[in-house]
C-alpha positions as CSV (number, residue, x, y, z in Angstrom):
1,X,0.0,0.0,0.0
2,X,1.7,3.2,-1.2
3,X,2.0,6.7,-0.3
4,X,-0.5,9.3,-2.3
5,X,-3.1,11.5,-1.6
6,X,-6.5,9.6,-2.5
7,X,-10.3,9.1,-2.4
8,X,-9.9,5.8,-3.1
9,X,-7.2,5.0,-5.3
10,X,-5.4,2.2,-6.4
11,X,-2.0,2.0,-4.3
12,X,1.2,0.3,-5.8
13,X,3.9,-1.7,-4.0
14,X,6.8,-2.8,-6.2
15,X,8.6,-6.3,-5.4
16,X,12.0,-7.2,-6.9
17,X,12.9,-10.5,-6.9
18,X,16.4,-11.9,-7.5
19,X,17.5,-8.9,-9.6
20,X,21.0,-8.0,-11.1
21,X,23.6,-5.5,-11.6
22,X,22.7,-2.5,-13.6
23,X,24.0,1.2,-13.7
24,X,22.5,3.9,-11.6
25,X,22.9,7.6,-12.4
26,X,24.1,9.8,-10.3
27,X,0.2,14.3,4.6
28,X,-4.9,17.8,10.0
29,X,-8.3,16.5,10.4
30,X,-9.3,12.6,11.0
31,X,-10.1,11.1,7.9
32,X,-13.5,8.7,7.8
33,X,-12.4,5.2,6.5
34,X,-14.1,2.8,5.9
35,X,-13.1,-1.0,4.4
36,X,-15.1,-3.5,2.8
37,X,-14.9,-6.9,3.9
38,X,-12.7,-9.3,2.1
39,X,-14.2,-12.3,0.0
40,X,-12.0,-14.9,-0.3
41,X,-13.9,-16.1,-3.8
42,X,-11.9,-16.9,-6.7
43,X,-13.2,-14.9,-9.6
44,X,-12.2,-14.2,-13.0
45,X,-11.3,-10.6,-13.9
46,X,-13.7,-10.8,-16.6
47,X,-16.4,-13.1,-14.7
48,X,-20.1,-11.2,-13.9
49,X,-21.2,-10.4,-10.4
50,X,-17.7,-10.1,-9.2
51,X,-17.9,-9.9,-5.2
52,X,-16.9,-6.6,-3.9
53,X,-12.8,-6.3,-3.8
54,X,-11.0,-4.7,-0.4
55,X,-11.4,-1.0,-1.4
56,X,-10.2,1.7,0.6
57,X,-12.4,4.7,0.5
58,X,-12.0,8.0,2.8
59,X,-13.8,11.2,2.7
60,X,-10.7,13.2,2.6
61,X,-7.0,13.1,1.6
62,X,-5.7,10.3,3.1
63,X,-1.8,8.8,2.8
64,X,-1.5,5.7,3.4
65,X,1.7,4.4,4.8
66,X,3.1,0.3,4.9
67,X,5.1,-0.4,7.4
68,X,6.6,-3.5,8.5
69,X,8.3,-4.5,11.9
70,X,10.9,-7.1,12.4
71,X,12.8,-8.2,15.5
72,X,16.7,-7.5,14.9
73,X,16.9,-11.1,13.7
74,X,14.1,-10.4,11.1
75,X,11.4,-12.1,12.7
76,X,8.1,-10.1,11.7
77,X,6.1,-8.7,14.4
78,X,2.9,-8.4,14.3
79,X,0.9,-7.8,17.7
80,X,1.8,-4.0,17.9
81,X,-0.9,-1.3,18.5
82,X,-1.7,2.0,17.0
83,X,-0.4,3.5,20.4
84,X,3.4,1.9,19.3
85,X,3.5,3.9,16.2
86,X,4.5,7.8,15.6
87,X,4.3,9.1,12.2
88,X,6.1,12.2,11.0
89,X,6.4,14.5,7.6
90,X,8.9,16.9,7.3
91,X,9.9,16.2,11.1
92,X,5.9,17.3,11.8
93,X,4.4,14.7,13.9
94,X,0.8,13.9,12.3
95,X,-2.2,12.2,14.2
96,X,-2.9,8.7,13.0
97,X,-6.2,8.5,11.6
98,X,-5.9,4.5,10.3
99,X,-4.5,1.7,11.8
100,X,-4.9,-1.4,10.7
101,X,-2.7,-4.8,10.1
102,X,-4.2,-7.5,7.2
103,X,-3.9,-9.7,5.1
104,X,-5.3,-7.4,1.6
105,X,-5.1,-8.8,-1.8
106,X,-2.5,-7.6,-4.1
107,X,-2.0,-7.1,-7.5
108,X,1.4,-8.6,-8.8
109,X,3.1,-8.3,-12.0
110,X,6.4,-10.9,-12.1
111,X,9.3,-9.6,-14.7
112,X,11.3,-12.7,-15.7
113,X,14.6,-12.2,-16.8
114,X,15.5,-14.6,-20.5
115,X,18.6,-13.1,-21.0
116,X,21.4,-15.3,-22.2
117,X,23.1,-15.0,-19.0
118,X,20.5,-16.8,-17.2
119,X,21.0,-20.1,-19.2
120,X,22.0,-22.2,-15.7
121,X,20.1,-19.8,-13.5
122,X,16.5,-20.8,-15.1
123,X,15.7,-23.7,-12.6
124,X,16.1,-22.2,-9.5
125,X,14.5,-18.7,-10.6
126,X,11.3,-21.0,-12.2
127,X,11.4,-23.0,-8.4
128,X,11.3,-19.6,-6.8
129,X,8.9,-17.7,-8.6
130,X,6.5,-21.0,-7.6
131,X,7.3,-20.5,-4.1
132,X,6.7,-16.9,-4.1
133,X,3.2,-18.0,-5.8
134,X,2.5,-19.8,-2.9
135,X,2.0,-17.6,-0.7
136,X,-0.5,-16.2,-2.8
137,X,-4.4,-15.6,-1.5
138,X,-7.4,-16.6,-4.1
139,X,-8.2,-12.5,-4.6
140,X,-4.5,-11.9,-5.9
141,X,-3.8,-11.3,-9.7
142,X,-1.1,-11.2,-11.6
143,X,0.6,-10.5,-15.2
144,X,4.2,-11.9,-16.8
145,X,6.8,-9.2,-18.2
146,X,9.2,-11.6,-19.9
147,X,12.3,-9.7,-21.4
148,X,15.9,-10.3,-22.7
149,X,16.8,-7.6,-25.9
150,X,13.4,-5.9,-25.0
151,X,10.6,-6.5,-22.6
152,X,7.2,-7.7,-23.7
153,X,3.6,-8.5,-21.8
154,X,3.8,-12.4,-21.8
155,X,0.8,-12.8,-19.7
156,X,-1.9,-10.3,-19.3
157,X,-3.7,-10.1,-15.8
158,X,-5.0,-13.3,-14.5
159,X,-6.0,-14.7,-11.2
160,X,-4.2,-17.8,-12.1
161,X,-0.7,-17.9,-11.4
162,X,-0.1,-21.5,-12.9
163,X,-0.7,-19.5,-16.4
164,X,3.1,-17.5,-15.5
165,X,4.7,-20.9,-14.6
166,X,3.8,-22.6,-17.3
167,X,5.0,-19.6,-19.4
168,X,8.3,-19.3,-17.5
169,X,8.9,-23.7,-18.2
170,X,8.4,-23.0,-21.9
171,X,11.2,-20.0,-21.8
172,X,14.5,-20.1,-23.6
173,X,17.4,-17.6,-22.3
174,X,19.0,-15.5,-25.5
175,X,20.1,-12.0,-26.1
176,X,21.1,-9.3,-23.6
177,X,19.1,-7.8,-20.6
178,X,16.7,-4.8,-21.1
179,X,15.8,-4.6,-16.9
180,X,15.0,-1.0,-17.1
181,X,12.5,-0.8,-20.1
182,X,10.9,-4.0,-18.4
183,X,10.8,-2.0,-14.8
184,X,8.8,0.8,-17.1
185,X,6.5,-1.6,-18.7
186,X,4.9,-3.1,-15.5
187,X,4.7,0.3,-14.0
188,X,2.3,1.2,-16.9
189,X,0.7,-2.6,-16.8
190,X,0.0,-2.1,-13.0
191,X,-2.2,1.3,-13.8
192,X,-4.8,-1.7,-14.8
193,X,-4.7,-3.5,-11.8
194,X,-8.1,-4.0,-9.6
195,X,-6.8,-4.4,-6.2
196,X,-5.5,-1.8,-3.2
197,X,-1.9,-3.5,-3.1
198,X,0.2,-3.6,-5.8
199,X,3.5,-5.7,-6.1
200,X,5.9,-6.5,-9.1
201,X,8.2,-9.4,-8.9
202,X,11.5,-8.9,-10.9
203,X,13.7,-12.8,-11.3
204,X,16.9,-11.3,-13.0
205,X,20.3,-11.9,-12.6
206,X,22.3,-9.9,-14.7
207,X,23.5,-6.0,-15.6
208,X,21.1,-3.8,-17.7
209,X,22.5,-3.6,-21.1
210,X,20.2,-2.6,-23.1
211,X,17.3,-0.3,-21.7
212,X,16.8,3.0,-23.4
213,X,15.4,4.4,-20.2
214,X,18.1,5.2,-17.8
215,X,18.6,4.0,-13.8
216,X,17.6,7.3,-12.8
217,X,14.8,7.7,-15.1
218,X,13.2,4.4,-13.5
219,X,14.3,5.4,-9.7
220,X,12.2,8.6,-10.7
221,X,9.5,7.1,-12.1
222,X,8.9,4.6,-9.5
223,X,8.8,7.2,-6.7
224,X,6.5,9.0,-8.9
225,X,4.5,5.6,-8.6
226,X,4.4,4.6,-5.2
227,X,5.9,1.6,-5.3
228,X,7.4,-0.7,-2.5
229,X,10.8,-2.5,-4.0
230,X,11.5,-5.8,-2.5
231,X,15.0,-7.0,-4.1
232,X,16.8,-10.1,-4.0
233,X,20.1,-9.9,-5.9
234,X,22.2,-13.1,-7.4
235,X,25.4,-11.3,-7.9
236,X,28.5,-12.5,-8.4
237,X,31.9,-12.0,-5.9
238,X,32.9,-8.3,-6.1
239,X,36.0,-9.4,-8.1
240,X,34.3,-10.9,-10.7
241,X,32.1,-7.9,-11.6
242,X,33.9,-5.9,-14.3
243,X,31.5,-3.4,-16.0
244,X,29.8,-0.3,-14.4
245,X,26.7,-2.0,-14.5
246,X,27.8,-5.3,-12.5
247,X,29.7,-2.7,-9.9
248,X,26.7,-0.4,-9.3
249,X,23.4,-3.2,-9.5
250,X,23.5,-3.5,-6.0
251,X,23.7,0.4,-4.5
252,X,20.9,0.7,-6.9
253,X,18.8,-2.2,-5.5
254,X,19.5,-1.0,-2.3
255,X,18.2,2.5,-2.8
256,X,15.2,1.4,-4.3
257,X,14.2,-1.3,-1.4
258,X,15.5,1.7,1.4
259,X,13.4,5.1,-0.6
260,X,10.0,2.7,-1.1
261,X,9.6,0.4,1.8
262,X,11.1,-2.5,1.1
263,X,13.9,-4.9,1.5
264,X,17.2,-6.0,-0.3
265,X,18.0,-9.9,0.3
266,X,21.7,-10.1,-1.7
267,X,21.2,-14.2,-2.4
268,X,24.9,-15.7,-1.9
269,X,23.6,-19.3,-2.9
270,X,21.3,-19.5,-5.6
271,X,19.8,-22.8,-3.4
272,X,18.6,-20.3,-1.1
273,X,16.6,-18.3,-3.4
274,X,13.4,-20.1,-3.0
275,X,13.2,-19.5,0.3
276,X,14.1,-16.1,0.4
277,X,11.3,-15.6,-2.1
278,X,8.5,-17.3,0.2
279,X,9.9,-15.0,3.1
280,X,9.1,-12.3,0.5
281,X,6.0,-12.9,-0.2
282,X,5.4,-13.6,3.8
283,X,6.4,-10.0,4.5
284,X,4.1,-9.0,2.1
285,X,1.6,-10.6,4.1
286,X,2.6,-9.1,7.2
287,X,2.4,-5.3,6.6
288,X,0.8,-2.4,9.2
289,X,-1.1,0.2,7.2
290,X,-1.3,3.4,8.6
291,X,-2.9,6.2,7.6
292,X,-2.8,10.0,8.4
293,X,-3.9,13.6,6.7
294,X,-1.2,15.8,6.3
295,X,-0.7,19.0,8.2
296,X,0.6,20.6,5.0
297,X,-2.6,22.2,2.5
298,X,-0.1,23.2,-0.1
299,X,-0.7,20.8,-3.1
300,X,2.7,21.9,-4.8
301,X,4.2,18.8,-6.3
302,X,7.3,18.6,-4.0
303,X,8.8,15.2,-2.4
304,X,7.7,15.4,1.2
305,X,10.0,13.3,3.7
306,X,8.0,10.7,6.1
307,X,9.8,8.8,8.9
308,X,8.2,6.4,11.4
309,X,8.9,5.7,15.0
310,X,8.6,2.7,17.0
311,X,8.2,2.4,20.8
312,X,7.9,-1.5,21.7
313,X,6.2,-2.8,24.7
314,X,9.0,-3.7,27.4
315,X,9.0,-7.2,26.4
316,X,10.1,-7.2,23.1
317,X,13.8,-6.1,22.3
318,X,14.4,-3.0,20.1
319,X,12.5,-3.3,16.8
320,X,13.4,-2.2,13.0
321,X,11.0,-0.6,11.1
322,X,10.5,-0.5,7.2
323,X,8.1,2.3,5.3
324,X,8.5,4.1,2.6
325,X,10.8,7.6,3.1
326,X,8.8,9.8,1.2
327,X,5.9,10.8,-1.0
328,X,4.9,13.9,-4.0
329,X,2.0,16.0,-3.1
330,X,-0.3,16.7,-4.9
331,X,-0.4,19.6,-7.7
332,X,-4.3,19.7,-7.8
């Protein structure tokens, strides 16, 4: 669930998943919410009488904030109250107006890498995209970026995740790796996406080496979006990294999970990437949402700074905290 001012908008999150090298360049009155009840019916996107998804609706400006809460051993937690959380913008502490902790559906859009490079890499990303997939919840969707010398929709929206597996088993690795230009094209798939949360899922293991759009063009552009980056890099040793791209693919990652909420899992063992991909999709699982109006009227289109406070109960050791750092308000 992202940050932006809304009636009742449609909120990405943005999930990387085993991702490579590639180059970088370098919200004061309560708001009325109210949530519809989750159905836990499987339904086609195109299927009549469609139950009623989780929808979000305020009567004001809301931002809505994810946050998740780990022990210093990465162990979610999830028993805190509203009264454990402070919330600031622009170091201006702002009242909570929603709280809440559940389990929402969420709209995900996987980008598998086909890339030569990936040639002895395709098992084990295939095992962990299935993994990830298990995790899922019957009111999830999801689409398949596929790309290698360019990116292309593979698999439009579906509420059958089986459809992207059996893609993915079918997939030959060729050609170089067009990340960036694949990162663009699921930001512009997920603006058709039904549900409140929004996650994309990116299996790659190599250096962008053919995008047109550049590192800092996509960094932008996801901020822009409101998206949550979960990352899980397979990169080789330091020493064997050569080219700007292979150097600077993890600063980048790291950036991008630190700025929009998430989390960047470097995966030493490749055998250990389908587990780091169910914890993934756990976390996902296993988010706070708070909520808040801003102090600040002015709808002038600049990056406003958010940062989120923990106090835990006097059993539980010092916590971590993950949100997203930031948000653009509003021009209008």
């Amino acid at each position: 669930m992202p940050l932006r001012f809304i009636p009742a908008a449609s909120l990405p999150a943005l999930l990387i998943l085993c991702s490579g090298a590639f180059a970088f360049q370098a919200s004061s009155s309560d708001a009325q919410v109210s949530i519809k009840p989750r159905f836990r019916t499987v339904a086609s996107v195109n299927a009549p009488n469609l139950p009623p998804k989780a929808d979000l609706r305020v009567d004001s400006a809301l931002i809505l904030v994810p946050v998740h809460v780990t022990t210093p051993a990465g162990t979610s937690v999830t028993t805190l109250t509203k009264e454990t959380f402070h919330l600031f913008e622009d170091n201006v502490e702002q009242k909570i107006a929603h709280f809440t902790r559940e389990d929402a559906p969420i709209s995900i859009g996987l980008l598998f890498d086909s890339s030569g490079s990936m040639h002895n890499k395709m098992k084990k990303c295939s095992e962990a995209a299935a993994e990830f997939f298990k995790t899922a919840n019957p009111e999830d969707e999801f689409f398949l970026v596929e790309f290698n010398e360019r990116p292309k929709l593979a698999v439009p929206f579906t509420t059958d995740p089986d459809e992207l597996n059996h893609h993915i088993a079918r997939t030959r690795p060729y050609g170089r790796t067009s990340l960036l230009d694949a990162i663009h094209m699921a930001l512009v798939q997920m603006k058709n996406a039904r549900n409140l949360r929004k996650a994309i899922v990116i299996i790659s293991d190599g250096g962008d080496n053919r995008s047109r759009f550049t590192a800092g063009e996509i960094k932008n552009a996801m901020l822009e979006s409101d998206v949550q980056v979960y990352a899980m890099g397979i990169f080789d040793n330091e020493e064997l990294r050569h080219t700007p791209e292979e150097q600077n693919g993890p600063h980048l990652l790291e950036v991008l999970a630190h700025e929009t909420g998430g989390r960047h899992y470097p995966v030493d063992d490749i055998n250990e990437l389908a587990s780091i991909s169910t914890r993934i999709g756990q976390e996902l699982r296993e988010q706070y949402s708070i909520g808040y109006t801003s102090t600040n009227p002015e709808r002038d289109g600049k990056y406003r700074r958010i940062r989120v406070t923990v106090t835990p109960p006097p059993e539980l050791p010092k916590l971590r905290s993950y949100y997203r750092q930031g948000y653009f308000a509003p021009t209008q």
